[in-house]
N, C-alpha and C positions, 0 to 999 in steps of 0.2 A: 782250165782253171780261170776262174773268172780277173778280168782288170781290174787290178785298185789305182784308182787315183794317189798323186802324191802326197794328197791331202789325210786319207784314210792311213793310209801308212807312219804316216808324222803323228797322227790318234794313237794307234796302235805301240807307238816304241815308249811315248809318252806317259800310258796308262804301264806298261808293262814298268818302267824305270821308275815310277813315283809308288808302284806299289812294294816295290825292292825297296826303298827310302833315300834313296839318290835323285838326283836331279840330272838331265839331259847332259851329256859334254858338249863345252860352249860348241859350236858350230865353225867351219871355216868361213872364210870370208863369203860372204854371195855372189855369185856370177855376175858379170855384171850385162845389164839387161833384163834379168832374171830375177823381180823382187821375191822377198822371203815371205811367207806365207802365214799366218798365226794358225797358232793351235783351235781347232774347233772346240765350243762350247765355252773355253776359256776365256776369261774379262781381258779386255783391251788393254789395260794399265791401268795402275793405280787411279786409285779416285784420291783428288784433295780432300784434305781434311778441314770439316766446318768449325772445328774448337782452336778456341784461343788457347796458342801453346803457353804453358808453364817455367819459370824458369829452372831448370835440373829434370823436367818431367818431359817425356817427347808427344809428339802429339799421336791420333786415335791411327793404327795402321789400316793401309787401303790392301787390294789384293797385291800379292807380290809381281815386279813387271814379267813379261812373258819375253823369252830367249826366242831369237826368230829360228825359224825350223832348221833343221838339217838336213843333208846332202843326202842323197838315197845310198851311198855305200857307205855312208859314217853308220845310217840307222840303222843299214846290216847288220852293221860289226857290231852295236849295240844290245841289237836283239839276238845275236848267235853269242855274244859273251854276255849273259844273263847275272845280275848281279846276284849273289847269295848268301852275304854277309848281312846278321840282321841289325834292321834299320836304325840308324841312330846319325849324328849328327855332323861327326871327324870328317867327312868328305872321303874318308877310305873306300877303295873298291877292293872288292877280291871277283876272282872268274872259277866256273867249273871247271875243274878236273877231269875233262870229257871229253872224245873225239868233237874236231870240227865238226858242223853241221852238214849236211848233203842239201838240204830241201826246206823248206819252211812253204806249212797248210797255212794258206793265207785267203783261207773263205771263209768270211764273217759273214757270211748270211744266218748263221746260227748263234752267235755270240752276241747276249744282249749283256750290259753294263750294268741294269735293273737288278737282275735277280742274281742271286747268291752262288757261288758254284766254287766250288773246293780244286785248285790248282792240283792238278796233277805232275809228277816229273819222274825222273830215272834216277836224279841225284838222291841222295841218304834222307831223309827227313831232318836230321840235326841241324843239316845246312841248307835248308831250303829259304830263302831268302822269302820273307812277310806272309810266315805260315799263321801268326797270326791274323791278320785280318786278311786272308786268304777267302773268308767265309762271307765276305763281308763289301761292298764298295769301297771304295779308297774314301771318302768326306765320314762315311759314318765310323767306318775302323778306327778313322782319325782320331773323330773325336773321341769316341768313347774309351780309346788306348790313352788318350789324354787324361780322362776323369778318373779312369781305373787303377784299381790297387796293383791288379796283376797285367803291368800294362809291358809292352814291347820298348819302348822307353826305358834307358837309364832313369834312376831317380833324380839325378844332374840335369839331366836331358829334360824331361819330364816336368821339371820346376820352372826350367826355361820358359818351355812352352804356352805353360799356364800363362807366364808374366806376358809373354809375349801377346797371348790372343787374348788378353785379360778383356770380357766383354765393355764394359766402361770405356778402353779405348782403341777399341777393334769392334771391326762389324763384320771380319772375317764369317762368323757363323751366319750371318744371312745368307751366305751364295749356296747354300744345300750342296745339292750335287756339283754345281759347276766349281765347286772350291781344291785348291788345288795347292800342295804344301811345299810350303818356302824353301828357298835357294838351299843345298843342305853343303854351299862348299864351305872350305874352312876358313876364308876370309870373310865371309859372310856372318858366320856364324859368332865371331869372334867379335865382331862389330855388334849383336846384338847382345854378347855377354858383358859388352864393355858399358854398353848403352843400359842396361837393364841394373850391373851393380851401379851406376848413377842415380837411377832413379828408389833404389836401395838406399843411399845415403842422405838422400832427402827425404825418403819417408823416415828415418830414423831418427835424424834433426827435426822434422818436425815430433815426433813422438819424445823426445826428450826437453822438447821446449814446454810441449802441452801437457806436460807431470811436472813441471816444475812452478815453483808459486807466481813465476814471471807472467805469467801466461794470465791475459784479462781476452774477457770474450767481446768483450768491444775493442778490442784494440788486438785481433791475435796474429799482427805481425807478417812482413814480407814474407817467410815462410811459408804462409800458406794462402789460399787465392784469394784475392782482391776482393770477392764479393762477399766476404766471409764479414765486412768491415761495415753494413749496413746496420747503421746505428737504430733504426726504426724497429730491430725486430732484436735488438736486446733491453730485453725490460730492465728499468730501474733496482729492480731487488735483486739480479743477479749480478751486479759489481760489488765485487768484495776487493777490499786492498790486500794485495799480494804478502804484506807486510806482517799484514795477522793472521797468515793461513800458515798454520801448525803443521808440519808432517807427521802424518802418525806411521810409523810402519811397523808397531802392533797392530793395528787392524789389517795393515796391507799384505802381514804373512798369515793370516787369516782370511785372506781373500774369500774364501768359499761360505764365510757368514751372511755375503752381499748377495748369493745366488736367490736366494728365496725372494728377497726385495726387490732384484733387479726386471724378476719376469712383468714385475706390476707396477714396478713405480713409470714415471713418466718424467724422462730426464730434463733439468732445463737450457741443456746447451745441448744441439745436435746433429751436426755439420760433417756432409762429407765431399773429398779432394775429387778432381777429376781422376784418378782410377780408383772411386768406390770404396776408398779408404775412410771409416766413419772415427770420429770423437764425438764422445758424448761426457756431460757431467751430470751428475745426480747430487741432490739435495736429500739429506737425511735427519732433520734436527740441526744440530753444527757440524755434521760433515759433509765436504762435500768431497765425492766419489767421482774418479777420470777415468773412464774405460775405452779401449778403443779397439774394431774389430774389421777383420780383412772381409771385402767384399763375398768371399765364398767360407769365412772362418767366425767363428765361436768368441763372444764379445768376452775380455779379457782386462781383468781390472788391474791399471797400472800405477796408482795415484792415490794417497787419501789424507786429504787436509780437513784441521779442524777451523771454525770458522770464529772463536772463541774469542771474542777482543780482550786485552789485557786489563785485567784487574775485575772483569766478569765473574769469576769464580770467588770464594771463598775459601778457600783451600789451605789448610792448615791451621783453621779456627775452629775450640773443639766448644761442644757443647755441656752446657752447664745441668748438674744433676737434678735441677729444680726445675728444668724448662717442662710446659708441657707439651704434649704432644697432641697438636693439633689436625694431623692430616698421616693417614697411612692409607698407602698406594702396594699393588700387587703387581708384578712384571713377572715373563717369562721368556727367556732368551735361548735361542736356539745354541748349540755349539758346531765350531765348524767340521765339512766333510773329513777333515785332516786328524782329526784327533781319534783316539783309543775306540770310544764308545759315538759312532757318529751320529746315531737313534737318540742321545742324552738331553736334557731340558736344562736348564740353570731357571729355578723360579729363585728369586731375591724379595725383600719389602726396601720398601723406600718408606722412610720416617720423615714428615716434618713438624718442628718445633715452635713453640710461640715466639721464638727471638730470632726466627728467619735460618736456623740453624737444617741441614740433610743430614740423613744416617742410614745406612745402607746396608743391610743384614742378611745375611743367607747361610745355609748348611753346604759346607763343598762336599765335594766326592771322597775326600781324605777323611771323613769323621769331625774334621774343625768346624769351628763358627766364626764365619768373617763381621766383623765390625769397623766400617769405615767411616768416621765421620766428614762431612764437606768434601768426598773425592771431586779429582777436578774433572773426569769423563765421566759425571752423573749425567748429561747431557746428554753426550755421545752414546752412552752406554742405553738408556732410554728409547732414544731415538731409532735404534734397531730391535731393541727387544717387543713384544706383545704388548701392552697392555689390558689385564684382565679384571680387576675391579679398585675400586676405593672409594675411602668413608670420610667424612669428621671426624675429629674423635676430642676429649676433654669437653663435649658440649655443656654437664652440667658435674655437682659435684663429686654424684654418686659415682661417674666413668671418668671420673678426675686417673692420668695418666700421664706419668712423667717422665725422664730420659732413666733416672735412677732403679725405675720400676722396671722398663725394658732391659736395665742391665740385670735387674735380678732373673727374668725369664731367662734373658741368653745364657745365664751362671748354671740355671736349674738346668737348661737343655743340652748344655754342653758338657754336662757326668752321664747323658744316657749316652749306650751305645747305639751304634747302627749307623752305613754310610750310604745306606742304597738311596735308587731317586725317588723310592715311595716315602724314605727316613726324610730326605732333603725338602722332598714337597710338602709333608706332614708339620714341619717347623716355620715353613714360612704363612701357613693355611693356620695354626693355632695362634702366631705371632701376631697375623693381622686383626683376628677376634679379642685378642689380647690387649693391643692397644688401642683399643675400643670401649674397652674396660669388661670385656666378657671374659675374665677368666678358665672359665667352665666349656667353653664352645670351640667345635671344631666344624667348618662345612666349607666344601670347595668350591672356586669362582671356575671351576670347567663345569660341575654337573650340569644336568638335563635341565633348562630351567620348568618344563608342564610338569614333572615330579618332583623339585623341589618345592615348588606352590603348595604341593598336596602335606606339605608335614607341616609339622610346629616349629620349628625355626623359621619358615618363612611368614608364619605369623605377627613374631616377634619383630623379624627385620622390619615387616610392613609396616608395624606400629612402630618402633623407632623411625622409620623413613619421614612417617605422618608427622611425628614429632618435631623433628625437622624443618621439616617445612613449614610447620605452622610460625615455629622460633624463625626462622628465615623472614617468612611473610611480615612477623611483628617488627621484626630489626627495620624490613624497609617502611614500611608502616611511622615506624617513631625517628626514623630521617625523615621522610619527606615532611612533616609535620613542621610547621617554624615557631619560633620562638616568641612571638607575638600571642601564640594560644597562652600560654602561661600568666596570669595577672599577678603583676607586683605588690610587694607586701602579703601577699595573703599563703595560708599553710600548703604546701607542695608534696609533704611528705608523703602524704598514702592517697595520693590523686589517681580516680580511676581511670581509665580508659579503655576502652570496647570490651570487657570483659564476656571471659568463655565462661563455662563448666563444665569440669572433667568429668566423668565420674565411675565405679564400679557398674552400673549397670549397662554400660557399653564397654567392660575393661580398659578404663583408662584412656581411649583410642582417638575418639573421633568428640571434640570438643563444639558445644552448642552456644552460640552466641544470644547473651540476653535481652530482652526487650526493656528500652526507658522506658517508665511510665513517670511525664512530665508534672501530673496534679501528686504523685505519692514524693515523687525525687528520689526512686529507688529502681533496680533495675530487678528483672522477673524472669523467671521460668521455671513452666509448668515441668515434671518430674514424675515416673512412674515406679514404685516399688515391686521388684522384683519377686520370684517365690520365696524368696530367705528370709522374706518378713521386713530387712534391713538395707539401705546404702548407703554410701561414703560418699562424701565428692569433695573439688578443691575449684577456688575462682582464678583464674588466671587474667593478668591482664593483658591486651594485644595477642593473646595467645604463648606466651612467652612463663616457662615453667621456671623460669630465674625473677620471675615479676608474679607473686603467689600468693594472695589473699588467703590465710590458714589461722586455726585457732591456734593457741597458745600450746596446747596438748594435742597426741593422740587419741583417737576415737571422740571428739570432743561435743556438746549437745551445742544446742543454742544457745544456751542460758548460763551453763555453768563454764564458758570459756571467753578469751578476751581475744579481740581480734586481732592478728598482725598482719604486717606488711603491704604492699606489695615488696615481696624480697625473698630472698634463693633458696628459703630456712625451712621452707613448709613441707619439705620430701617426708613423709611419712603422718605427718599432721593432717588430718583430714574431719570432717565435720559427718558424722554419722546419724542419719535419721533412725531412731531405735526409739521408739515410745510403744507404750503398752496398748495403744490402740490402733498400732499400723497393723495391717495383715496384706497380705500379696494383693499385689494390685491397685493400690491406693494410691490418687493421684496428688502429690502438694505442690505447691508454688514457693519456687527459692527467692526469697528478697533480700538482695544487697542495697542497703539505704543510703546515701551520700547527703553534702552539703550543698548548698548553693556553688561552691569551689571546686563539688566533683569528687571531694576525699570520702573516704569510705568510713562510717559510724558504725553498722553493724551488720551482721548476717543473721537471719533468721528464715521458716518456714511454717507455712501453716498448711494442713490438711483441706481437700476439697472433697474427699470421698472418691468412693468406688465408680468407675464409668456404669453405664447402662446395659454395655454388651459382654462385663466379665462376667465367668459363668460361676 
């Protein structure tokens, strides 16, 4: 039989005890003369740790120290009473049920550590001591019995561990092979349970400080580390005073509303401790959101303030039945994972009124019509929902549209039945064409937009859009303008300026600006008759169909009408070239004549004849 050194031997009892889940029995005193030996492969002792310790937190653990070897008849006894109680942390032994040993095969010229080899024994299988990772070396069993659902570990045990070799403040996982698992007696052990519910109740002080409104990010307190306190990397916008942050815990038992937002927003506070423990806050509108998530765990929202200063809202001011309605907005908000139907939409309309006035409208899932006027989470509630389209709306008299008119649609809508979410989406999609003044129109802000293009409503939109913008364009147009243009004493009333022409031969759409001619003092443009023989048109001033040069009557000629305005009045009054001598294709010239002041005297037109290329 071949000699092993003492050294080989102290390998051998070492491997065989740590893969049982015990640790060496301490050793008797050393001979003296006779130093004690270290375990091969094994780290020399602990390495210091380079982090600045925490107060209540301990610092990063080094390898654990190594026991100097034992006595060749302890390691006997060691290796012939084989431990077989599976591994865990109590410091218990128990021994085989087995005759003494006669002999122990002590040729390791075959036994590599490397490769994987399935323990063999006499004893029962039930009680075969670390028949899990039996398959396995002792660093990789380790770990992965560590990670594992189905692991050899109590779930006690098991929890420990994690905290214990928490990577943040252990570099235990770098030694690979040579790593080798901690003291497992019970004063040992007992010390690290003590040590670890410590650092337990300072991560919970901190997590109760930073959900609560105390908690400012430039200033977040001994509790948490010192460098968290550099003033340089908290912007300006993110100090809010503790003072005005609302707790909502409506939204915070709705938690699962914020999963959609959270994947993509980009939080503006976001700090984590030395073991890997993150806070973060999120900005949403007025809310702001505290989430906080374990180094190996699922970000978890603990927190949610409103950021709403007091007397910001209007809340409890209702709106008047002559207001109009100047602006409706389309939203659609998810509902949380928690609730009945977790697939469900909430689309609502948001109203706004000429006197600064919100109103808030939707079909619920119960069949009812909610009407809120001025709530005070229109903010809040916005700020998480979609946004999917919105108009102007009262721009002129004909879409004139009031609060009294929206209560008569909600009155009509709320005797039909039906509560599903095509009924709910269907009221808020007719509601928002409604206070537009399109009684008649239904079209939704999800469709396809390349095939909505292709219909007749999106014709319509386009030319109300054009509309628009031209009244926009004029608005800025007659601001920037000052008040020096105007001359004193002289008539203002029906004073031109840059005047368009609307007219039937482009439907109404796309308005042509006329040309001065300074020797006549009237403005021009040339005009094509269409195949109908006949067109209509209207002068607009600035562009602006509330500012409307129109005869006195419908269909009105040159001659037998009187001129009005510029003013609101002219919707339907239009100026129709219709003489016995137009036929398709005839070109005239529109002249609007003014005074030296720019007022407008009259409209007329005269024929110039057919081009040369119509056939």
């Amino acid at each position: 039989m071949p000699t092993l050194s003492m050294s080989d031997v102290r390998s051998m009892g070492m491997l065989v005890a740590s893969m049982q889940g015990k640790g060496v029995a301490p050793p008797p005193e050393a001979v003296e003369g006779v130093p004690a030996e270290g375990v091969p492969g094994a780290p020399a002792g602990a390495r210091p740790s380079m982090m600045m310790q925490v107060p209540g937190m301990r610092a990063p653990m080094g390898p654990a120290p190594v026991r100097p070897a034992a006595s060749t008849a302890s390691l006997a006894r060691q290796m012939q009473g084989m431990l077989v109680s599976k591994p865990g942390l109590d410091g218990r032994r128990a021994r085989l049920d087995v005759p003494s040993l006669h002999g122990v095969d002590l040729n390791l010229d075959q036994f590599e550590l490397d490769d994987a080899l399935r323990v063999e024994t006499h004893a029962p299988a039930a009680v075969v001591a670390g028949e899990a990772l039996s398959g396995a070396t002792l660093a990789k069993g380790f770990w992965a019995s560590l990670s594992s659902k189905a692991s050899v570990f109590s779930a006690e045990d098991q929890s420990l561990l994690k905290q214990v070799f928490n990577p943040h403040l252990s570099d235990r996982h770098d030694e690979g092979d040579n790593f080798t698992p901690p003291d497992p007696s019970v004063n040992y052990i007992e010390k690290l349970r003590r040590l670890v519910k410590r650092e337990e109740k300072v991560r919970q002080q901190r997590k109760e400080h930073f959900f609560s409104n105390k908690f400012a990010a430039s200033n977040p307190g001994p509790l948490f580390p010192y460098s968290w306190n550099s003033s340089y990397e908290i912007s300006r916008d993110s100090k809010v005073d503790g003072s005005l942050l609302k707790p909502r815990p409506d939204y915070l038992a709705q938690a699962s509303m914020f999963d959609h937002v959270l994947k993509t927003a980009k939080p503006v506070f976001d700090k984590q401790t030395e073991d890997g423990f993150r806070f973060r806050t999120y900005k949403f509108g007025t809310l702001d959101v505290r989430t906080t998530q374990e180094h190996d765990g699922e970000e978890i929202v603990g927190a949610v303030f409103s950021t709403r200063s007091v007397g910001a809202c209007s809340s409890g001011k209702s709106a008047e039945a002559t207001e109009k309605i100047v602006k409706v907005s389309e939203y659609v908000q998810a509902v949380g994972k928690d609730s009945a139907d977790a697939l469900a939409r909430r689309s609502y309309l948001v109203l706004e009124t000429s006197e600064g006035n919100v109103i808030v409208t939707e079909k619920c899932r119960d069949g009812t019509i909610s009407w809120e006027e001025n709530p005070e989470d229109i903010e809040d509630r916005n700020s998480l929902a979609k946004f999917i389209r919105s108009s102007p709306c009262s721009c002129s008299k004909k879409s004139l549209v009031s609060v009294s008119d929206m209560e008569t649609y909600k009155s009509k809508k709320d005797k039909l039945q039906g509560s599903s979410l095509s009924a709910c989406k269907r009221y808020v999609q007719e509601g928002f064409n409604f206070a537009r003044g399109m009684v008649d129109r239904r079209d939704s802000g999800f469709g396809s937009k390349g095939f909505w293009h292709k219909g007749k409503a999106a014709k319509n939109a386009q030319k109300e859009t054009r509309k628009q913008s031209r009244k926009a364009e004029a608005i800025a147009m007659r601001a920037a303008r000052t008040a020096t243009e105007a001359k004193p004493g002289k008539r203002t009333g029906r004073r031109v300026i840059d005047p368009v022409v609307v007219g039937s031969w482009d439907d109404w759409t796309y308005g042509e600006v006329m040309a001065f001619d300074e020797q006549q003092r009237c403005y021009c443009l040339e005009m094509q008759v269409g195949e109908e023989g006949q067109e209509s048109f209207q002068i607009l001033c600035e562009g602006d169909w509330d500012m409307c040069l129109h005869p006195d009557r419908e269909d009105a000629s040159a001659l037998a009408s009187r001129l009005c305005g510029p003013d609101a009045d002219g919707h339907g009054k239009n100026w129709t070239i219709r003489e016995k001598e137009t036929v398709p294709g005839m070109v005239y010239r529109i002249l609007l004549k003014v005074d030296e002041n720019d007022v407008a005297l009259k409209v007329e037109w005269e024929p110039l004849g057919l081009p040369a290329s119509w056939p």
